[in-house]
N, CA, C and O of each residue as an XYZ file, in Angstrom:
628
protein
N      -6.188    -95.966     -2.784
C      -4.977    -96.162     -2.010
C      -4.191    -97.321     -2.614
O      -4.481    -98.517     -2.572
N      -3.318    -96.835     -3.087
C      -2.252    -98.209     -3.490
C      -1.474    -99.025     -2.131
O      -1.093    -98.710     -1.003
N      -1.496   -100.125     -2.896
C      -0.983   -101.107     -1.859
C       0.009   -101.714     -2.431
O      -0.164   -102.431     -3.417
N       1.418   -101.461     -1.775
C       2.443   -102.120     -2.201
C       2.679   -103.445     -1.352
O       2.489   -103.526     -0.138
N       3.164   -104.565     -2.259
C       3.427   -105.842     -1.561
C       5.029   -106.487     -2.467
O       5.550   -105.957     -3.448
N       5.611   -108.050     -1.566
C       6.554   -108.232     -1.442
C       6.539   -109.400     -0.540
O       5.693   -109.616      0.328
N       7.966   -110.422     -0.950
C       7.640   -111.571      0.294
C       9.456   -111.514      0.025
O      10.216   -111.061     -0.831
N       9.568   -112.284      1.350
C      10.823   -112.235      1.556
C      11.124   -113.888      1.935
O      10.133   -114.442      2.411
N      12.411   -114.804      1.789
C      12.465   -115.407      2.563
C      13.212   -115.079      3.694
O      14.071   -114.211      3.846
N      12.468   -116.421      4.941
C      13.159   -116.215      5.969
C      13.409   -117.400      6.778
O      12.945   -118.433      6.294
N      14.114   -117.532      8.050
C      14.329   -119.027      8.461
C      13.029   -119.473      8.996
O      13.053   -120.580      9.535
N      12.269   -119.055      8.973
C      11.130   -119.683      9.150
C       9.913   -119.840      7.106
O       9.035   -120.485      6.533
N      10.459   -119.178      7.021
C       9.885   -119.611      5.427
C       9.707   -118.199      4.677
O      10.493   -117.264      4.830
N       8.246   -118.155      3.608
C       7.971   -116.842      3.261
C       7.147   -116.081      3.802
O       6.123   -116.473      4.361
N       7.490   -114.952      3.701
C       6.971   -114.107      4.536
C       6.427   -112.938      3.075
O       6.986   -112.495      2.071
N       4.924   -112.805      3.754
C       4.497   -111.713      2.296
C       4.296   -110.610      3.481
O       3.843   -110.757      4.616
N       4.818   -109.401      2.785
C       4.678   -107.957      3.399
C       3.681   -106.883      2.660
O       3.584   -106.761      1.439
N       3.142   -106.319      3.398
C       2.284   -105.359      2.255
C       2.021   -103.976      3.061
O       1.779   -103.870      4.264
N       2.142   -102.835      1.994
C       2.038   -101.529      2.764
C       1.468   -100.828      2.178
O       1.321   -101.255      1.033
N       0.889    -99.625      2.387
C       0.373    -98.196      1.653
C       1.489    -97.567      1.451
O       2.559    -98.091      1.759
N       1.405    -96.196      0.834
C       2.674    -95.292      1.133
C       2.929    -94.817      2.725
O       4.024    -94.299      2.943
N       2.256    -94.917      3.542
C       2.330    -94.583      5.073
C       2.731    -95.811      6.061
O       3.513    -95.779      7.011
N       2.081    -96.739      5.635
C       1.811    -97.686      7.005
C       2.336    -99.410      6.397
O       2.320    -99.713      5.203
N       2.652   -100.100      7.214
C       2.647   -101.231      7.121
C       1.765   -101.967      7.508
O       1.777   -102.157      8.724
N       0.742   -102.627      6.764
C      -0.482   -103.432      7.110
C      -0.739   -104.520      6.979
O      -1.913   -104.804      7.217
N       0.226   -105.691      6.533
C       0.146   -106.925      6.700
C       1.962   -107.718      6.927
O       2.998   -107.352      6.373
N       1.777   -108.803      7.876
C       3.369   -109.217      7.723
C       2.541   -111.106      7.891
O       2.175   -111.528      8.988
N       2.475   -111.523      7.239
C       2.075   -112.844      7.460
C       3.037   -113.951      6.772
O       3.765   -113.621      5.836
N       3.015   -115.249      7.258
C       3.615   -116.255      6.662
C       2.499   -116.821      6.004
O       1.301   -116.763      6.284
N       3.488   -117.734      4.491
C       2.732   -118.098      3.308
C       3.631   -119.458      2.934
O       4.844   -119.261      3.001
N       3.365   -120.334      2.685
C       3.631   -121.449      2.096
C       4.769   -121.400      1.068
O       5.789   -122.089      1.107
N       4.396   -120.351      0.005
C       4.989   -119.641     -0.920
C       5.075   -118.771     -1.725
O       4.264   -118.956     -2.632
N       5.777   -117.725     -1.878
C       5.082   -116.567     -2.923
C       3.611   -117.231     -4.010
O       3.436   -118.347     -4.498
N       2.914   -116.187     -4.055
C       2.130   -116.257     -5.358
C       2.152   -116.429     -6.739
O       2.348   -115.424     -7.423
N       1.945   -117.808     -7.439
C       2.411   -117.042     -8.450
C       2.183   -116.153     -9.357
O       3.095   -115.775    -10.093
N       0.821   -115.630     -9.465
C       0.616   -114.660    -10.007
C       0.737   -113.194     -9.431
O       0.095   -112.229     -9.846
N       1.877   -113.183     -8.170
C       2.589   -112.114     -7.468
C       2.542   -110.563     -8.799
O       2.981   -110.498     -9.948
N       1.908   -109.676     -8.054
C       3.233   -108.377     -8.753
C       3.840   -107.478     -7.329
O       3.224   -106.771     -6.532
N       4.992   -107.766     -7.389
C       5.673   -107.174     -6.941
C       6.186   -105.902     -6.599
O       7.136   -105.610     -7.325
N       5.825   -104.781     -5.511
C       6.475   -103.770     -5.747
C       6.686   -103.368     -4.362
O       5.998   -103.567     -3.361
N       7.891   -102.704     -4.544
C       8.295   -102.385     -3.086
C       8.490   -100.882     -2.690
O       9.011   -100.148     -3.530
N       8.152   -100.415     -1.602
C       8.542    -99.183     -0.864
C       9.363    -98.651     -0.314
O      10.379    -99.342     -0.392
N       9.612    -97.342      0.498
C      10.094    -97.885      1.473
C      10.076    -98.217      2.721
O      11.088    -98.314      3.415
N       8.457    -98.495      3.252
C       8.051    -98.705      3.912
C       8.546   -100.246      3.813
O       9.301   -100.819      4.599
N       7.916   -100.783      2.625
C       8.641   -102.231      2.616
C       9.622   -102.624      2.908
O       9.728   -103.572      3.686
N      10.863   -101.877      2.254
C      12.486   -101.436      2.643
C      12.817   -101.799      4.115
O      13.399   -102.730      4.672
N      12.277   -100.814      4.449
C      12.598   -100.678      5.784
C      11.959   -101.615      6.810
O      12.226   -101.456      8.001
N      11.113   -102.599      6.403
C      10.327   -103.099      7.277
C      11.219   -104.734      6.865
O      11.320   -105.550      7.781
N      11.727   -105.034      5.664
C      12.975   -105.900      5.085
C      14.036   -106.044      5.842
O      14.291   -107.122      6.378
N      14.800   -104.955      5.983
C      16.023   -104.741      6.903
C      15.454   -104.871      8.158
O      16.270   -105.386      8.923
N      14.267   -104.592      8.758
C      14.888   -104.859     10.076
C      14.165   -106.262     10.572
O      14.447   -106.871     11.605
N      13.058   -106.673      9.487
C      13.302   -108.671      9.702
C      14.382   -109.234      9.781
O      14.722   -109.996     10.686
N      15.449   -108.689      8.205
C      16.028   -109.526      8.868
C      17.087   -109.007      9.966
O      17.890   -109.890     10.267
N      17.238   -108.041     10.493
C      18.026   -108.114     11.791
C      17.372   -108.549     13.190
O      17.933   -108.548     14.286
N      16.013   -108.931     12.886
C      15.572   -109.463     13.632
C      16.267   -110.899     13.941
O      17.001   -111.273     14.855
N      15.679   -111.606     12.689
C      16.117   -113.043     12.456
C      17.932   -113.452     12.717
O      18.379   -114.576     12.943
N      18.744   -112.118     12.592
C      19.989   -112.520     13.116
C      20.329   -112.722     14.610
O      21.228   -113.365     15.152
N      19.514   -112.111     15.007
C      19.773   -111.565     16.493
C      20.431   -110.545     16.735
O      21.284   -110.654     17.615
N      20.270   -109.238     16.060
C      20.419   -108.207     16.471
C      19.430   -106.899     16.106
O      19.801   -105.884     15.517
N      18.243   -107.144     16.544
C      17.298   -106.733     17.175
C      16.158   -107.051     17.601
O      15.477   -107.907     17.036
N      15.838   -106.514     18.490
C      14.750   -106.792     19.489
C      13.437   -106.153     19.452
O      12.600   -106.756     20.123
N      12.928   -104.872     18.728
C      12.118   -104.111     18.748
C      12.054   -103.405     17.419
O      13.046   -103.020     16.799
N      11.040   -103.293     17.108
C      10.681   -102.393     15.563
C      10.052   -101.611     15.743
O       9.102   -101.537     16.523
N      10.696   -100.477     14.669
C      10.267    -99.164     14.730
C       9.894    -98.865     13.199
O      10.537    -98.295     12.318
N       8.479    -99.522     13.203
C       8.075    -98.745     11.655
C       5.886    -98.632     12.032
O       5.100    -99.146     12.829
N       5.832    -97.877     11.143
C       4.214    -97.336     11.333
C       3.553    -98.187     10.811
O       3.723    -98.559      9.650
N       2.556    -98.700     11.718
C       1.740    -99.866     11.087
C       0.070    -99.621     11.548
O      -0.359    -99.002     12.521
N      -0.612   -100.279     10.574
C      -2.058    -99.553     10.955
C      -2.947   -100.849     10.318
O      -2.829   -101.265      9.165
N      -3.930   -101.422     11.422
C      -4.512   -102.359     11.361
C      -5.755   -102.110     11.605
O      -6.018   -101.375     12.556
N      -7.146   -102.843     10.544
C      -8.253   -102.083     10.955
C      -9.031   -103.305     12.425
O      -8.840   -104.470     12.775
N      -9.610   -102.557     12.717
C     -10.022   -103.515     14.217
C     -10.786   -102.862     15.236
O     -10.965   -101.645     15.279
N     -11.250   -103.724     16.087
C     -12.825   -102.930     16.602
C     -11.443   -101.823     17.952
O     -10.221   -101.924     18.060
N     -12.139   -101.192     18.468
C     -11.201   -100.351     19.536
C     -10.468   -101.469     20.803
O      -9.470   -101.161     21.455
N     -11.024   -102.439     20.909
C     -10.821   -103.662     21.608
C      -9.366   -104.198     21.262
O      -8.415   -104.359     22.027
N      -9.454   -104.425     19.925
C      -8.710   -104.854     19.389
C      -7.066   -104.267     19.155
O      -5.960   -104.807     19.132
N      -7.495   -103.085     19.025
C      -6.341   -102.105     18.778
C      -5.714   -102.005     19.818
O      -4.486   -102.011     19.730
N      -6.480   -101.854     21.422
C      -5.526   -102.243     22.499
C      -4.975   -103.384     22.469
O      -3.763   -103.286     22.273
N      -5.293   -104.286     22.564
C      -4.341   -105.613     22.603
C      -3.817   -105.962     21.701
O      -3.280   -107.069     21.674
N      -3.802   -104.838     20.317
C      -2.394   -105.294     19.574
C      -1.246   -103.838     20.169
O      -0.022   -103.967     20.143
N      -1.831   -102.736     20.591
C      -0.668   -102.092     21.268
C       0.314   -102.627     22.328
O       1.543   -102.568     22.363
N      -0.509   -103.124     23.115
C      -0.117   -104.032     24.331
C       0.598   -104.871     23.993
O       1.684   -104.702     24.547
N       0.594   -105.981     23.170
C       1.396   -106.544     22.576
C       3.002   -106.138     22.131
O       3.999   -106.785     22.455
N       2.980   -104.923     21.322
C       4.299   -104.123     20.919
C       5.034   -103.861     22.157
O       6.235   -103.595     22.112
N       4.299   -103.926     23.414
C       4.876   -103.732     24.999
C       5.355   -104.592     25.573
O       6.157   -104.390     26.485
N       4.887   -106.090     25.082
C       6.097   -106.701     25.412
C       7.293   -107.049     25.408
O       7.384   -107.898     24.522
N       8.204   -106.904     25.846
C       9.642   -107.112     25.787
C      10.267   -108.446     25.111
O      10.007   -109.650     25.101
N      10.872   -107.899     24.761
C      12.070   -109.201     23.750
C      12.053   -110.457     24.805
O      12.059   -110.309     26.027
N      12.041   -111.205     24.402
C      12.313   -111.998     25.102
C      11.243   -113.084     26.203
O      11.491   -114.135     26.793
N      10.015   -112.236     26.107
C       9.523   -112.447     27.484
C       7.923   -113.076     27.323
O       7.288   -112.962     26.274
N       7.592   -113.503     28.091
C       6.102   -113.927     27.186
C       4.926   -113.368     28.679
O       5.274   -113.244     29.853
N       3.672   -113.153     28.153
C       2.566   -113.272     29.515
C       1.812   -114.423     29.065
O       2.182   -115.288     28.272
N       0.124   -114.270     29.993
C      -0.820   -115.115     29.885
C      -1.620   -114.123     28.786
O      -1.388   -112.959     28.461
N      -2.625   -115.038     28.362
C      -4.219   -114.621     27.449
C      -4.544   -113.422     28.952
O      -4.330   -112.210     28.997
N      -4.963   -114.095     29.747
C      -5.391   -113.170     31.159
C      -4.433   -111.861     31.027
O      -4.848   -110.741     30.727
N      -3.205   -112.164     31.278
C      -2.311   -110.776     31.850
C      -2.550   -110.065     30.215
O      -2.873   -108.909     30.487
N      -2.548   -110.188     28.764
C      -2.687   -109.537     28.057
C      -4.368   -109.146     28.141
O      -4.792   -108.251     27.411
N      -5.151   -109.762     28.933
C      -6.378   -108.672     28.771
C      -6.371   -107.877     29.975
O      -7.071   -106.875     29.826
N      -5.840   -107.956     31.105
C      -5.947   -106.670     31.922
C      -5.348   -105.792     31.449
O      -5.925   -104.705     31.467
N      -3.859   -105.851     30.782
C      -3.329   -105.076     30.176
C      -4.004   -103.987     28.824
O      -3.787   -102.819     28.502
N      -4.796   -104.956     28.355
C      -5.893   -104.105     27.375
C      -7.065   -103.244     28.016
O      -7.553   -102.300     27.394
N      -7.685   -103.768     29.847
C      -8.092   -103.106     30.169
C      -9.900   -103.345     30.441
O     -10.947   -102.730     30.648
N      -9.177   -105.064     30.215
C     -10.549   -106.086     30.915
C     -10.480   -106.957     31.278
O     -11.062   -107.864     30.683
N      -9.932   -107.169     32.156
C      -9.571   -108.770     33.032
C     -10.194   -109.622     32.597
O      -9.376   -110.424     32.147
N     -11.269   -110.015     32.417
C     -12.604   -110.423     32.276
C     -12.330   -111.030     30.648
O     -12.946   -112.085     30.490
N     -11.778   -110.725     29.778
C     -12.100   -110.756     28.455
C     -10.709   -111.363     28.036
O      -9.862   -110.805     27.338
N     -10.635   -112.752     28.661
C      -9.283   -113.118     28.338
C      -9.445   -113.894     26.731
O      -8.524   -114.023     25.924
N     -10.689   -114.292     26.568
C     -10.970   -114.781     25.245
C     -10.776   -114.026     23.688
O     -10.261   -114.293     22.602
N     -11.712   -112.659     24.485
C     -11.507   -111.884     23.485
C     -10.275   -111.243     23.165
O     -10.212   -110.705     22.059
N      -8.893   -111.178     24.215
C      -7.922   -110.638     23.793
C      -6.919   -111.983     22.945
O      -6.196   -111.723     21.983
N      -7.015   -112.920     23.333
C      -7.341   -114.559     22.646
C      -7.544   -114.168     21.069
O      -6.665   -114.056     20.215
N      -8.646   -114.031     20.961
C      -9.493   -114.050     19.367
C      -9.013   -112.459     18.427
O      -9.181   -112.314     17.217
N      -8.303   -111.241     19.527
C      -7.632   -110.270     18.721
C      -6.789   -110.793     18.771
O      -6.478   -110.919     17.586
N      -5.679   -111.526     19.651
C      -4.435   -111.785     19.153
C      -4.578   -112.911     17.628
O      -3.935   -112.647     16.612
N      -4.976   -113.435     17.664
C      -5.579   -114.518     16.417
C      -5.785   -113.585     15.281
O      -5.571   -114.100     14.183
N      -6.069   -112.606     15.274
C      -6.319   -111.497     14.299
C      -5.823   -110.623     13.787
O      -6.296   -109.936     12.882
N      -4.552   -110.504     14.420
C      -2.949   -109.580     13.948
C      -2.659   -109.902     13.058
O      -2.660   -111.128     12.955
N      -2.254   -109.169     11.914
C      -2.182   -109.353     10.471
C      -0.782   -108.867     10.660
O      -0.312   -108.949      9.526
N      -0.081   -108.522     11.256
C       1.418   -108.011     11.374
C       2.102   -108.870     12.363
O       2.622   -108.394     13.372
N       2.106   -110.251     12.057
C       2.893   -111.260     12.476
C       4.120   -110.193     13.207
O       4.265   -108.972     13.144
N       5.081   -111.528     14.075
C       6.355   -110.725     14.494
C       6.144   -109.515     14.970
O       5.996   -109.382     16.185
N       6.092   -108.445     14.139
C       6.344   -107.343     14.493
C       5.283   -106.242     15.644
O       5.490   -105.209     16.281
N       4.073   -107.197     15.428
C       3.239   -107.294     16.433
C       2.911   -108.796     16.928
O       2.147   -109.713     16.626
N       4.040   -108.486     17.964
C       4.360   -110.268     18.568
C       3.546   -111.316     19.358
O       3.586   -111.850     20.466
N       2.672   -111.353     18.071
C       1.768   -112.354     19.521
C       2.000   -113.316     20.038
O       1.519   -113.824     21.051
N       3.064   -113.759     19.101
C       3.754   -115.055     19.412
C       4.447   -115.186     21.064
O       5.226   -116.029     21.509
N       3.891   -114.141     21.647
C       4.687   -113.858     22.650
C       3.864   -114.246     24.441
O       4.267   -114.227     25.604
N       2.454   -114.592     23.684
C       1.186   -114.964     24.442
C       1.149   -116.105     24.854
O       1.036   -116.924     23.941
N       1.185   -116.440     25.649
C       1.011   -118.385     26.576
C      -0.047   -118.340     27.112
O      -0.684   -117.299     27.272
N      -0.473   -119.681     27.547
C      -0.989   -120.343     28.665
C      -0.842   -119.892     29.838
O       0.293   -119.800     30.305
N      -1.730   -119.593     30.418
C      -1.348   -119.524     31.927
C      -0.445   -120.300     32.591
O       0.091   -119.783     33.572
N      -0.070   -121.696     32.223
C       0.713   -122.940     32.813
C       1.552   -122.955     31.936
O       2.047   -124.081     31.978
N       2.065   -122.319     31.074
C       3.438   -121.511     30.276
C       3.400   -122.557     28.957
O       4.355   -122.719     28.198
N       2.198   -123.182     28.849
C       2.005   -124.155     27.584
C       2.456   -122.742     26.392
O       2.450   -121.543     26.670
N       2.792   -123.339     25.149
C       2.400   -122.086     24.145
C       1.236   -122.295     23.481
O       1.324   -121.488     22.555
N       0.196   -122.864     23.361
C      -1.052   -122.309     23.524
C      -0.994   -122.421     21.060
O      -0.185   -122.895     20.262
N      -2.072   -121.828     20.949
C      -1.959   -121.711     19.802
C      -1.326   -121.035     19.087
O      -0.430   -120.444     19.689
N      -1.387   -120.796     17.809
C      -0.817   -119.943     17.046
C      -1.144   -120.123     15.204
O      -0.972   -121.158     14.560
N      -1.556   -119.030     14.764
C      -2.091   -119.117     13.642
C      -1.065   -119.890     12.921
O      -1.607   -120.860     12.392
N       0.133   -119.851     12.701
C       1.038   -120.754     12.199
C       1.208   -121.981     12.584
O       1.766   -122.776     11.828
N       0.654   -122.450     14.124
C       1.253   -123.747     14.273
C       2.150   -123.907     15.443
O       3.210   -123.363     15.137
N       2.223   -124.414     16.675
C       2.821   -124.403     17.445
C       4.274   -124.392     17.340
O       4.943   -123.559     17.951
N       4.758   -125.229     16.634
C       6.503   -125.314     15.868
C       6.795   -123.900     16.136
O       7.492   -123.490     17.064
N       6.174   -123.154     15.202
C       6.599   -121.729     14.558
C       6.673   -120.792     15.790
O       7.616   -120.103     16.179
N       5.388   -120.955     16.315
C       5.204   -119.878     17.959
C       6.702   -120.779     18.297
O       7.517   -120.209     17.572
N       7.255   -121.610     18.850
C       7.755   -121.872     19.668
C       9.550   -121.601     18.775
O      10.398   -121.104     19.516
N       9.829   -121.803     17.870
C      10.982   -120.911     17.048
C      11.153   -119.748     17.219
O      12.227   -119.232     17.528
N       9.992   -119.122     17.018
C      10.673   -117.357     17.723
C      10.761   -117.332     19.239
O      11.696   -116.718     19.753
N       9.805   -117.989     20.043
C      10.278   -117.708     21.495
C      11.890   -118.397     21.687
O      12.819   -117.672     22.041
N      12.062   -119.665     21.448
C      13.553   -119.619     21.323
C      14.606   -119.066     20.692
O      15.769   -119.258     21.044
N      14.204   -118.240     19.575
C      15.106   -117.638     18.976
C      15.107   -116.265     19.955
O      16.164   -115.897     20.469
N      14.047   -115.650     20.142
C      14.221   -114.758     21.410
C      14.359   -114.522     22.743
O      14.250   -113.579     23.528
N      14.706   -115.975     22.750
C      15.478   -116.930     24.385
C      16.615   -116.829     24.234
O      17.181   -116.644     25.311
N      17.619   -116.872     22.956
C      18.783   -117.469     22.570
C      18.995   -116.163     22.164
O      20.016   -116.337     21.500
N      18.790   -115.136     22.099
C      18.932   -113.819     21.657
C      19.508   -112.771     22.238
O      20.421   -111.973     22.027
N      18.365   -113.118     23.359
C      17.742   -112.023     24.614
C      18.942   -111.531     25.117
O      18.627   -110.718     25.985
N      20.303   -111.605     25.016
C      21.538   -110.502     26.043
C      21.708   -109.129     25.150
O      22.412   -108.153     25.407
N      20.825   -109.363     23.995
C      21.257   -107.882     23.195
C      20.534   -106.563     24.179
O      20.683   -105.388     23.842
């Protein structure tokens, strides 16, 4: 299976993208391209380009491209669940594990969100504290807290 990859900048920095011919399977932030990068793009990549950045302008709210992440069945719910949240809007660790479909397992939906390899577009950034802290984030609190305001400052689209 070939794997096409690609980084883009963005106002939050670089962003490396990587896909098969079907699916989009990684969107992560990076310090800086590689330099021993090779470059090649799709159009899965394409298309997953354009609508970062209409993300990052503020004119859009939701993505529509095929993405496929490997992960225990646990996992795969609470990154669907995730894509369900709305622009704009954030829950708890708790409300994203009933939503996955175990009240009980607020850790473990915790330790899958920590495990989304499709930054943004599977928004975990979108997960708080119960007491509306923002809580961690593989990037760094700064970063979680830039997209929730950018999708505070957004949100009438």
């Amino acid at each position: 299976m070939k794997v096409y990859a690609t980084y883009i900048k963005s106002p939050i920095g670089w962003i490396e993208l990587r896909a098969t011919e079907t699916h989009l399977i990684m969107a992560r932030w990076v310090a800086e391209p590689s330099a021993e990068r090779e470059e090649s793009v799709n159009p899965i990549l394409q298309e997953t380009i354009w609508q970062l950045e209409e993300y990052f302008e503020g004119k859009r709210t939701s993505f529509d491209l095929p993405l496929q992440q490997e992960g225990t069945p646990f996992q795969q719910r609470v990154w669907e669940e995730l894509q369900l949240i709305p622009y704009g809007k954030q829950i708890s660790y708790q409300e994203l594990a009933k939503r996955a479909g175990n009240t009980k397992a607020y850790r473990a939906a915790g330790s899958a969100n920590g495990k989304n390899q499709i930054f943004i577009i599977v928004p975990c950034h979108r997960v708080v504290l119960a007491d509306g802290n923002v809580g961690g984030y593989a990037y760094g609190p700064e970063m979680k807290r830039f997209l929730l305001n950018l999708e505070e400052k957004n949100n009438h689209i």
